[in-house]
N, C-alpha and C positions, 0 to 999 in steps of 0.2 A: 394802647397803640395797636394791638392784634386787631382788635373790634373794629378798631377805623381804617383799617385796609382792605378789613373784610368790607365795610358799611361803603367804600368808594370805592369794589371790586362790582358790586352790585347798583352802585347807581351811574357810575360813567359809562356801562352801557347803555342804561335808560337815558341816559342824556346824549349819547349819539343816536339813538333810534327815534327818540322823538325829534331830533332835527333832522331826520332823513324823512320822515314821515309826514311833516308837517313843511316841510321847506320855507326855503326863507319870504318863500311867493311873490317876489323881484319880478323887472322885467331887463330880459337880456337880450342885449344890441350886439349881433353877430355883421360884422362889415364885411362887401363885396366889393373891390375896390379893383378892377380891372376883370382881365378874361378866366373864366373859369374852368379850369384845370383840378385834374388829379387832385392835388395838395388843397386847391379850396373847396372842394368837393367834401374830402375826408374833416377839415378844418369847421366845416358847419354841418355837414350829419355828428359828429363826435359832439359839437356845442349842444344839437336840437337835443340828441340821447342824455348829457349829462343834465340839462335844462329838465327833462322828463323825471328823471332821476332823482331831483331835488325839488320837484314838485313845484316850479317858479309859475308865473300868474299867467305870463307873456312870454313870446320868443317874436321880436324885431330883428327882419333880413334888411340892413341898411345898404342899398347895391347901387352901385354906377358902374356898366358894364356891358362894354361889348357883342358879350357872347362868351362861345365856347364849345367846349368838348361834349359831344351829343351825351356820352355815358356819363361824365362828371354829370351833366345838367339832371339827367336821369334819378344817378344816385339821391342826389340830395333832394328831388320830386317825392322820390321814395320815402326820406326821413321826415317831410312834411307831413306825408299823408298819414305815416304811422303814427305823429307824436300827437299824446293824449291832452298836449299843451295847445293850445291857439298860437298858429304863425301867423305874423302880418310882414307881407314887403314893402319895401319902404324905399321907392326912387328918389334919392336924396344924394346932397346938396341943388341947389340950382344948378342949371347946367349940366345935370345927369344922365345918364339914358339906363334904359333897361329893354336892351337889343336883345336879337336872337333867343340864345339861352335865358335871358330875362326874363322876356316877354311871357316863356313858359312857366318860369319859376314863381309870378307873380301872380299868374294865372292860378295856378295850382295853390296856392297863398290861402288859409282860411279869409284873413283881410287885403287887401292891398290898398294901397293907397303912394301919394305922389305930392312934388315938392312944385311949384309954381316954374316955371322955366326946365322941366324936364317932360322927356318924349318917354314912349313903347310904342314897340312893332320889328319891322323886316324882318321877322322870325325864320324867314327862307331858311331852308339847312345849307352851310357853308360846306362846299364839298371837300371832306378829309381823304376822299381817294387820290387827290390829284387831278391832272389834266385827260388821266386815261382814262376816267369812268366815261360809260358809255350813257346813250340818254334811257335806256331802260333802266336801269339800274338809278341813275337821278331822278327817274318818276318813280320808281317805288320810293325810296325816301323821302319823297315829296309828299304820297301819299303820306305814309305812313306817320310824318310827321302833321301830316294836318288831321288825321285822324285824330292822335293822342292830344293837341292841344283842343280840337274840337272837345273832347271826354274830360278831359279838364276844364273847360269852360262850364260844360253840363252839369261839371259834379259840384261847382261852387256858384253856380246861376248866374254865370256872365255871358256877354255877348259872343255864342258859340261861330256865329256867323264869322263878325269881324276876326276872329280868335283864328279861325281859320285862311282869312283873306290875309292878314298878316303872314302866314306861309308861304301861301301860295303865291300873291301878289306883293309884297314884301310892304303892305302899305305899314306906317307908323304915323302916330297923332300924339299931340300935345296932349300934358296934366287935363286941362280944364277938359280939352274933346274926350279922352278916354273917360273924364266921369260922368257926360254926357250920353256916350254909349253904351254905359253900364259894362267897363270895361275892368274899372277898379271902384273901389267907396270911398274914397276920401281923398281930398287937394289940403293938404294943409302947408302952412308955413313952416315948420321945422319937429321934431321929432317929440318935443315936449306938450305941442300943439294936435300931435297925434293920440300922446299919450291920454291928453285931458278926453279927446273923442272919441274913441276907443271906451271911456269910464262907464259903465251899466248897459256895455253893447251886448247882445245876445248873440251868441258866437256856436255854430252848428259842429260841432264835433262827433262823427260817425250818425248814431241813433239819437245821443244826446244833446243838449242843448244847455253851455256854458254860458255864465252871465261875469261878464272879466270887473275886476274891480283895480284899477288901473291910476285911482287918485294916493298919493302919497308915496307910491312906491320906488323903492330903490332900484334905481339902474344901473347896471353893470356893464360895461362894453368889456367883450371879450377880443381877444389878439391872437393870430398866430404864432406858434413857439417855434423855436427858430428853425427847427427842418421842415417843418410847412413853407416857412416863411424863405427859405435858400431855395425848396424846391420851386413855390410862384416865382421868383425870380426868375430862373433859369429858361422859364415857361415862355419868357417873354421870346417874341417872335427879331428883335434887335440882338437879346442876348445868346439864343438858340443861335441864329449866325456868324456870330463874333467867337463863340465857344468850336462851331465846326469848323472855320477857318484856321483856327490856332490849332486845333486838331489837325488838320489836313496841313498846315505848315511843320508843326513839329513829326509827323511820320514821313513829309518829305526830307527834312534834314536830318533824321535820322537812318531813312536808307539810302541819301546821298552819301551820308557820311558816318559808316557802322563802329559802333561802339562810343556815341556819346551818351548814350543813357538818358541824360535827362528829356532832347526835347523828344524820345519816343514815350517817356512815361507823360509826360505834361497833353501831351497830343495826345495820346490812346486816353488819358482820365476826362482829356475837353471833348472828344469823339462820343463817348459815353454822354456824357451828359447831355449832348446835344444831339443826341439819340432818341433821348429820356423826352425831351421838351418836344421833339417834333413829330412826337405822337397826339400834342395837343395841339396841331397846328396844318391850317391846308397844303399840304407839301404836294409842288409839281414834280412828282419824281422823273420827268426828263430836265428841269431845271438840274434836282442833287444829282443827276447823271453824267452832265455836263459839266459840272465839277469836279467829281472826279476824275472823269476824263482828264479835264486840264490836268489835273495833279500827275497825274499817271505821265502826261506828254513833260509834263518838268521833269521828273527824278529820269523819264529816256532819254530827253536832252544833254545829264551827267554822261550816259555812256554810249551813244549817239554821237557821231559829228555831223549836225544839220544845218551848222553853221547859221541857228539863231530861231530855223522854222518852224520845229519842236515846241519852242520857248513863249513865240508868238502864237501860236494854234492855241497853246496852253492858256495863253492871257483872254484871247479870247474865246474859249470855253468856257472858264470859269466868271469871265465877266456876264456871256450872255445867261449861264446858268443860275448865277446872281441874282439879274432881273427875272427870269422866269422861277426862280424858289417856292413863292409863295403864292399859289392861285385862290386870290380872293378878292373882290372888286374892296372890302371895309379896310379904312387908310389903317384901323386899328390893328388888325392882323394883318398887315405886314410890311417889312421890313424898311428902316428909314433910311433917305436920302443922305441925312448927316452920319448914320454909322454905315451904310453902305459902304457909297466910295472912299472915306480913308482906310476903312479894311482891306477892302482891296489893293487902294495903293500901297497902304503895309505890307499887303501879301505878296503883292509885285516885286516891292526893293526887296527882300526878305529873300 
C-alpha cells in the first residue's frame, strides 16, 4: 500500500503536466454580446490568457456590438496581440454589427471573418467627455484614433485606407463589401462553417507562421461568471439611469425625512453603482447637472414655502437633464423612450 502512494505521488503530477503542456487544443468561442465595458473587457483577455495557458488551437471572438469604452477596447486589443494562440472575430449571428470598438477589435483579429446580413465600421470615437469637450481636443482623438486603427490594419495587411475612413468618416459596409476590400477573410454561414475554413489556414503569429488544424475539434463556449456578468448589466445605458434615479430618489427621502435609514442606504448603494456604469458611457455632464439641480430644488421645496415653484423648476430640470444625459447620436448608447418616461413619472409621484 506504501509503494502505491508513493508510485501516484509521482505520476499525478506527470499527468497534470502533460495536460497543461500539451492542452486539450479545442477551439474557444468567447461572446460579445452588446457594449463593451470594463467587465467584458477583463471577461475575454482573462478567457484569451487561460486559452494561452492551456495551449487550445483557436480562440473565436463571436461579437454583435455596438462599441464602447476606448480603454476596455484597448485592453483586450492588447490580449490579442500578445496571445501565442490565433484570434479570429467573428460578426455573428445575422443581423450583427461590429461598430466602433469592433470595427477595431476585428481589425486587430489574426482572422476576421463575418455572418451574411452583418455590417463593420462608424468607428468614429463616441465622445466620453460629454458635451464640454472642446473641438481640439475631439481632433486629437480623432487623430489618434485613426492612427492606431491605421497600425492595425498594417500589422494584419487589411485595408489600411478604409480602416481609417471608418474613423474619420464613420463609413460602414456590409459582410460581402468588407471582403471585397480586403477588410476581413472570410463571409461564412455560421461558426461551424468557419471552423471547417479556417482548417490548414496558415495563420502569421509575430515571426512565426502557424498552420491551425481546426477539423474535429472540440468547442467550448465560454460565459461570464456572475460578477462579470452583474457588472455588464449595470453597464447598460437604460439600467445606469434607473439605478441613478432611485439613487437620487432615496437621498431625497432620506433628507426630507432624517432617520429612515433605509431609503438613504438603497440610494447611496444605487448612486454607486450608477457611478461605476457611467464611466462606460457618453455622459453630458450638464445633462447629470441638471438633475441634480432638480433634486436639490425638491428636498428646498420641504423647507421653503414656494408654494409649488421649487417643485416645478425641479421637474423640469431633471426632465430636461434626462433628455440631455447621454451625448451620442447610436440609439444603442442611449437611454430608452420606454424606461425614460415611466422613471420619471415614478420619480415625480414619489
Amino acid at each position: 500500500m506504501t509503494a502505491f502512494r508513493k508510485l501516484l505521488v509521482i505520476i499525478l503530477p506527470l499527468m497534470v503536466w502533460s495536460t497543461n503542456a500539451f492542452g486539450s487544443g479545442g477551439i474557444v468561442v468567447i461572446k460579445i454580446d452588446g457594449a463593451i465595458n470594463p467587465a467584458v473587457a477583463e471577461f475575454v483577455t482573462n478567457e484569451i490568457r487561460s486559452a494561452n495557458m492551456s495551449l487550445e488551437e483557436l480562440i473565436v471572438i463571436q461579437m454583435d456590438t455596438p462599441g464602447g469604452l476606448d480603454t476596455a477596447m484597448r485592453e483586450i486589443i492588447k490580449a490579442i496581440q500578445s496571445s501565442k494562440i490565433p484570434v479570429a472575430s467573428f460578426v455573428s449571428p445575422g443581423g450583427s454589427r461590429a461598430a466602433s470598438a469592433g470595427t477595431f477589435i476585428a481589425i486587430a483579429s489574426h482572422i476576421a471573418a463575418m455572418e451574411p446580413g452583418t455590417n463593420i465600421g462608424a468607428a468614429h470615437p463616441v465622445n466620453l467627455m460629454g458635451g464640454g469637450a472642446g473641438k481640439v481636443m475631439e481632433e486629437k482623438v480623432v487623430n489618434d484614433a485613426s492612427a492606431y486603427i491605421r497600425s492595425l490594419a498594417e500589422q494584419r495587411g487589411r485595408n489600411a485606407h478604409w480602416a481609417e475612413l471608418s474613423v474619420r468618416k464613420s463609413v460602414s459596409v456590409s459582410a460581402e463589401e468588407a471582403k471585397r476590400l480586403n477588410i476581413i477573410d472570410f463571409v461564412v454561414a455560421n461558426l461551424d462553417s468557419l471552423v471547417l475554413a479556417l482548417d490548414k489556414r496558415e495563420v502569421k503569429l509575430g515571426k512565426s507562421i502557424v498552420v491551425l488544424n481546426t477539423t474535429d475539434k472540440n468547442i467550448v463556449f465560454k460565459e461570464m461568471n456572475r460578477r462579470q456578468r452583474l457588472l455588464d448589466i449595470i453597464s447598460s445605458p437604460n439600467i445606469a439611469y434607473i439605478l441613478m434615479m432611485l439613487g437620487l430618489v432615496g437621498l431625497y427621502l432620506e433628507l426630507s425625512n432624517p432617520g429612515l435609514i433605509l431609503p438613504g442606504v438603497i440610494g447611496s448603494i444605487s448612486l454607486i453603482l450608477a457611478l461605476y456604469a457611467m464611466q462606460t458611457l457618453p455622459i453630458n455632464y450638464a445633462g447629470l447637472l441638471l438633475i441634480i439641480l432638480g433634486v436639490v430644488l425638491f428636498i428646498a421645496e420641504v423647507n421653503v414655502m414656494s408654494y409649488g415653484l421649487l417643485s416645478i423648476s425641479g421637474a423640469i430640470s431633471i426632465f430636461l437633464g434626462s433628455i440631455m444625459l447621454i451625448d451620442s447620436d447610436d440609439p444603442a448608447m442611449q437611454i430608452s423612450k420606454m424606461i425614460l418616461y415611466p422613471t420619471l413619472g415614478m420619480t415625480f409621484l414619489l
